[in-house]
N, C-alpha and C positions, 0 to 999 in steps of 0.2 A: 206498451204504456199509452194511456190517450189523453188527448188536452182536452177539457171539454168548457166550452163559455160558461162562463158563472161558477164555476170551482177553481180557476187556475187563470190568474192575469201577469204579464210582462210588468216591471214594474222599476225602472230605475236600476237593471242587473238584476233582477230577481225574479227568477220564474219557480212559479207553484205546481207542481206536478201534481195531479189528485189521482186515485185512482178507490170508484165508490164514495167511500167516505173520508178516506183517510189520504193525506194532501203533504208530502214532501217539498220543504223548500231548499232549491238549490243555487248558489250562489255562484254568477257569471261570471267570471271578469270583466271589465269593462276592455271591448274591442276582440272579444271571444267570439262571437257572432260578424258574419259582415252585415253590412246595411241594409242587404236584400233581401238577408234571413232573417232578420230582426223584424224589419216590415214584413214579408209575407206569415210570420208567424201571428205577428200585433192583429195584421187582419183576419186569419184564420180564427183566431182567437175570439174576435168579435161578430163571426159567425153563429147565429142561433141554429140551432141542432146538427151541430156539425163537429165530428172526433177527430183530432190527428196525433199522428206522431211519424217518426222519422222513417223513410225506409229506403232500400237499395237503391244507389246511386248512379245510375248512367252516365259514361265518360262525358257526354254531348252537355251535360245540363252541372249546376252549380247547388242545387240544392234537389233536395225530393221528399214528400209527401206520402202517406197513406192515409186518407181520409173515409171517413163512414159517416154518409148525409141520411138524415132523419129524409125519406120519400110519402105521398103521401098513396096508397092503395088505387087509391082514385083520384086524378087531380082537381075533375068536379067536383068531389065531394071528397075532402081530407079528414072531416070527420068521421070517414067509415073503415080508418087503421091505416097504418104506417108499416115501413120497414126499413133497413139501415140499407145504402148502397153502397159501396165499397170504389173508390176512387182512387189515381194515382197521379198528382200532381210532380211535376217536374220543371223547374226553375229555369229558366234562361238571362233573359232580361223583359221585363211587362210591358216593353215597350215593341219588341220584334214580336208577330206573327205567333198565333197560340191553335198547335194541333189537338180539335178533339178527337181523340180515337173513339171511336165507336163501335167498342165490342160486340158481337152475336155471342159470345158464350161466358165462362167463368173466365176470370181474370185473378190469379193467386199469387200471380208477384209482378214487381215494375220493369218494366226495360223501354228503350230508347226506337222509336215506328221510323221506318223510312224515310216517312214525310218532315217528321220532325229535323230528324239529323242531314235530310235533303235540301231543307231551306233555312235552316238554322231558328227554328223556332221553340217556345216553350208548348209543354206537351199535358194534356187531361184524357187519362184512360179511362173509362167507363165501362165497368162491368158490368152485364145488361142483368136487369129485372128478372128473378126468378132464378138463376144460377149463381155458383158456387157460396160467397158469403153474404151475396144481395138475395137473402130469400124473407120469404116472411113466415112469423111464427106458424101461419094457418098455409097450407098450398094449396089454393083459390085459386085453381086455373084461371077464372073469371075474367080475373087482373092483368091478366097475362096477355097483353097485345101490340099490336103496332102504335095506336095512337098512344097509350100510355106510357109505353117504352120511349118512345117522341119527346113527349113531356116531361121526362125522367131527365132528358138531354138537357133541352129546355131551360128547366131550372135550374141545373147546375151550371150550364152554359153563366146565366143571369147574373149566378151568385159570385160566379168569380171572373165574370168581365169586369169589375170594377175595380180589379187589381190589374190583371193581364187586358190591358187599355189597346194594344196592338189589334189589329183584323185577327179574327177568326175562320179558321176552318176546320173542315170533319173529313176525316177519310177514314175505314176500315179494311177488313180482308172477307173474302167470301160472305159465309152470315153478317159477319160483320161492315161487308160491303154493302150490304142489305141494308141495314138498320141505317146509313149514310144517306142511304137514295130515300126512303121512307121518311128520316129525320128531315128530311131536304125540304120534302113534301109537305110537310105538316107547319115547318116554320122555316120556310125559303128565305126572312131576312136573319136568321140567325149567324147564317156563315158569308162568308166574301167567296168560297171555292168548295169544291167538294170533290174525295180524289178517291173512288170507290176501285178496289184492289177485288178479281174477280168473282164480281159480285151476280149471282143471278138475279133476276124476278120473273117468278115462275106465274104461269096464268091460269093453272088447272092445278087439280092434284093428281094428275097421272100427264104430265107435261110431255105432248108428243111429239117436240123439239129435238129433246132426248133421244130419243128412236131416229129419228133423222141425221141425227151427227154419228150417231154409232156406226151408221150404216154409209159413213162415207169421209169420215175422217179415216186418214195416213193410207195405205197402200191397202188393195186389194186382200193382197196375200197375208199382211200383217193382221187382218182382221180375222183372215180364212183360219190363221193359225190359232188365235186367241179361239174360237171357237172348237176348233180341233183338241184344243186344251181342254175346255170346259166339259166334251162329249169324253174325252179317255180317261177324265177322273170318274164321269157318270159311268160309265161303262164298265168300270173296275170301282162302282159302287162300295161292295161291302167289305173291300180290303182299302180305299181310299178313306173310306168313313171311321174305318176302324184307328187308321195310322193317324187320322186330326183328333182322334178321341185321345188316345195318348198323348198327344201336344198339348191340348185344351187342357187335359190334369196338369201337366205339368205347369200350366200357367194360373192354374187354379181357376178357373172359369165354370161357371155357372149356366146352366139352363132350364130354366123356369118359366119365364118369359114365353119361348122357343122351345121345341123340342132339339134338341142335337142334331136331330136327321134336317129339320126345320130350318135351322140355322147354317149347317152343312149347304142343303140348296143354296139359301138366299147368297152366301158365301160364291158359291159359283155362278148364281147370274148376276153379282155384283162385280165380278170380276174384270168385266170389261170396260165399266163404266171407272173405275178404281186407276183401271190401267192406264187408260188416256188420260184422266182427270191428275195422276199425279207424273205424266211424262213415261212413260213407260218405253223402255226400250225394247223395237222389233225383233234385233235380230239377237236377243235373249232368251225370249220365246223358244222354250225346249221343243224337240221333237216329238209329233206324239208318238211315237213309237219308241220317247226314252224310256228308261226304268224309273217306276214309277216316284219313287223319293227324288228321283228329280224334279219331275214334272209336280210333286206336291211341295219340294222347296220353293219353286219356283210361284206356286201359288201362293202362299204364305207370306211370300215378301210381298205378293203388291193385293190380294185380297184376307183371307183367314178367317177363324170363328169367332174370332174378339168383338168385332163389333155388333154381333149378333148375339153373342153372350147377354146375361143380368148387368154384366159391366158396362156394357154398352146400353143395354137400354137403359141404365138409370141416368149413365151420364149426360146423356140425350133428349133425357124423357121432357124437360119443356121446350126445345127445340123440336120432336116431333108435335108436340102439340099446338104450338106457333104452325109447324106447315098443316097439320089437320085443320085448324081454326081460319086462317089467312092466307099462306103462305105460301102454298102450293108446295107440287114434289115433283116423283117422278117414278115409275112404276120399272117393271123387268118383262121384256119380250119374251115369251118359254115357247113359242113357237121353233124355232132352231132345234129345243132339244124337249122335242115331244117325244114322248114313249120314255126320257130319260128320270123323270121326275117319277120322287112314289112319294114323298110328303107332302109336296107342294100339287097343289090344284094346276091341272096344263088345259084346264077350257075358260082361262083366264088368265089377266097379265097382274103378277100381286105387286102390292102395293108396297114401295121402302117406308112409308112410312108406318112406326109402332107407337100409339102413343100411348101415356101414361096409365098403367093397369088394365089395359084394353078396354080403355074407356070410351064410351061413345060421344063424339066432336064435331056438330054440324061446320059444316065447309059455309063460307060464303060468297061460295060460288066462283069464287075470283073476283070478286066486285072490286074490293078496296087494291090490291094490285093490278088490275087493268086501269084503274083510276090514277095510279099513280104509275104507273107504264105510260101512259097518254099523255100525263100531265109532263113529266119527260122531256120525252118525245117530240112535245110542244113547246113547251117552257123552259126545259132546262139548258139554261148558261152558266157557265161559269164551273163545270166539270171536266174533269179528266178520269177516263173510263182507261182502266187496265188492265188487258183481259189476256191468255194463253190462247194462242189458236189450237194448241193441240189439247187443252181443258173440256171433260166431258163439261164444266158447268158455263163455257163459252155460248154453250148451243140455246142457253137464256138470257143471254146477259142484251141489255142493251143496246141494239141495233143502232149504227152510225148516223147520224144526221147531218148533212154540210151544212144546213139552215141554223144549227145553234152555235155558237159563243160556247165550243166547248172542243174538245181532243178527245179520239176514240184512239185506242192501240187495240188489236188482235195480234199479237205477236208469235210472229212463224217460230213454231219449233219452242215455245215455253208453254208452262203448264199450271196448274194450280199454285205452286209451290216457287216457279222463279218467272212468271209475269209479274215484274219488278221495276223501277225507275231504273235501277241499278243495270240494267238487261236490254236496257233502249239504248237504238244507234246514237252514237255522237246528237246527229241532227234531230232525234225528236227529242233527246233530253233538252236540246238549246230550246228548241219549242215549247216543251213545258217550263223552263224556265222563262222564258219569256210572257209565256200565258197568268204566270204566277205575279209575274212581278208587276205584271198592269192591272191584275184583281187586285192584289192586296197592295198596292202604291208603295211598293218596299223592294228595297234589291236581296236577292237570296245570298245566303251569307253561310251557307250548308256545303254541302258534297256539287251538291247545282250549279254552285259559284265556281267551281276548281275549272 
């Protein structure tokens, strides 16, 4: 059900539910509502192009929101179409500290960020431009950029600092850590802090950072073996190919996109990037001389067809196109297993990124994230960088600076998935809390406080 301004006002215990054209009135009791929800409803209410209604409620917060803000295509020019973004406000009190999360992907239900329930603050989820129910009737890649997506922040930020009156700030995770450091860039007085969760920024589209950490991240041997892995599935090619083809049915997966065999490769020289990136344990690493349903269970848990499936590419499809466009990537070494490959080309390193219909996306160049890598690097205060040492997407993130007003972690032995506040010794979480509490002039009143 949606509240929308100009069909449905608060009114003495009386709220108008509309929905279209037709407008239910339902009667409050007086002291049904607390104070807080009464006001943040009045003011949503008084929001021009903006829907809400009530939705799942995280233990950390008192009330919660689903909100859909009229965006405009182009911020320069709002007269050239519109689209809904999909929001998830969550209550605290307008006076403590307001987490914007700053999504990279779809965003289809609420829940309670780190940060949030870290320093006891009210929380705005932002589903980023162009995925899940933030899309527009036309898919205009066009629109689809870092500066926009910025502005998309931006605005919403604007609209509902005049409730949530506490300091601001933005943290996200990986992509999402991304759209942080970019947001940071484009409007550095919007926030007091900004707490990017392993976040890359890539400066090429075949980022040969990547290649460098592969080849020397965790033990020697751990590596030898991941590779050992990859050659006995190649090498038992057509009975290895055969036995993911029955998996892939059984998951109902698709290949259109890709060919099977196509997707098969990319599957095993993502392997080891997958592996590191989500913490992989060494000495699980089958033998290559198990039988082989080992050695493919054993693939399946930390790479598989799935993502190389039509599933994956649609899910994906403007996040590839964000890294074709700006974003950079990162490509696959096939040198190790030359002579192994028969669909994939081995007198070159292909490329992870697929973007949408194989369409053709000039790069540019790196320019705008070297710009904002620099700007960084130089400028940025008032961040807190939380990265996995053992995360293949470490090997871009943010290089340490002692000259800035800000906290680097590389954390020994975590990964994509638990480079976390929650994961830091005693003594750096005291450090962030104390880095926090002198940016936003408020004592932490979260998990940070315990």
């Amino acid at each position: 059900m949606r509240y929308i301004r100009g069909m449905a006002k608060i009114n003495k215990g009386l709220i108008s539910m509309c929905i279209g054209l037709v407008c239910t009135i339902l009667i409050v009791p007086v002291g049904a509502q607390t104070n807080s929800e009464s006001e943040l409803q009045s003011f949503l209410f008084d929001l021009t192009d903006v829907r809400f209604e009530s939705t799942y409620l995280p233990s950390s917060f008192n009330q919660a929101w689903e909100l859909h803000i009229k965006q405009p295509l182009d911020h320069d020019h709002p007269e050239w179409g519109s689209f809904w973004q999909r929001v998830y406000v969550s209550h605290l009190d307008p006076s403590r500290p307001t987490v914007l999360v700053t999504e990279g992907y779809n965003r289809d239900y609420n829940y309670a960020s780190e940060l949030a329930e870290s320093i006891g603050a009210n929380q705005v989820v932002v589903e980023h431009r162009y995925y899940g129910a933030s899309v527009p009737d036309s898919l205009d890649y066009s629109y689809l950029n870092i500066k926009q997506a910025s502005a998309d922040l931006h605005r919403i930020k604007s609209l509902l600092a005049d409730y949530f009156y506490g300091p601001w700030l933005a943290s996200g995770i990986s992509k999402g850590g991304q759209t942080t450091i970019f947001y940071r860039y484009f409007f550095p007085d919007d926030v007091v802090a900004s707490v990017p969760y392993v976040a890359p920024v890539n400066l090429s589209l075949e980022d040969e950072r990547i290649y460098s950490f592969l080849s020397s991240v965790g033990s020697a041997r751990c590596r030898k073996n991941l590779e050992k892995v990859q050659k006995r599935i190649l090498e038992d090619y057509d009975e290895s190919l055969q036995c993911l083809k029955w998996h892939a049915k059984g998951q109902r997966l698709r290949f259109d996109y890709l060919t099977v065999e196509e997707a098969f490769e990319y599957a095993i020289l993502e392997y080891p990037f997958s592996f590191w990136q989500w913490g992989g344990v060494c000495e699980e690493i089958p033998d290559k001389d198990s039988d082989l349903e080992i050695i493919l269970d054993h693939f399946l848990e930390i790479s598989g067809l799935g993502f190389f499936s039509d599933n994956g590419m649609n899910d994906y499809a403007s996040h590839y196109f964000q890294c074709a466009r700006e974003f950079g990537y990162y490509g696959y070494e096939v040198a190790p297993l030359a002579g192994l490959l028969r669909a994939l080309p081995s007198d070159r390193n292909p490329s992870a990124i697929f973007t949408p219909n194989h369409m053709e996306v000039a790069y540019d160049g790196g320019e705008l994230s070297r710009k904002v890598y620099d700007w960084v690097t130089e400028h940025g205060d008032q961040f807190i960088y939380i990265n996995g040492a053992l995360d293949t997407w470490s090997a871009t993130a943010i290089p340490e600076n002692p000259e800035r007003d800000a906290l680097f972690f590389f954390m020994e032995g975590e990964s994509h998935g638990t480079a976390r506040l929650r994961n830091l010794s005693e003594d750096d979480r005291a450090a962030v809390r104390t880095s926090l509490e002198r940016w936003t002039q408020l004592p932490m009143t979260g998990s940070l406080a315990e």
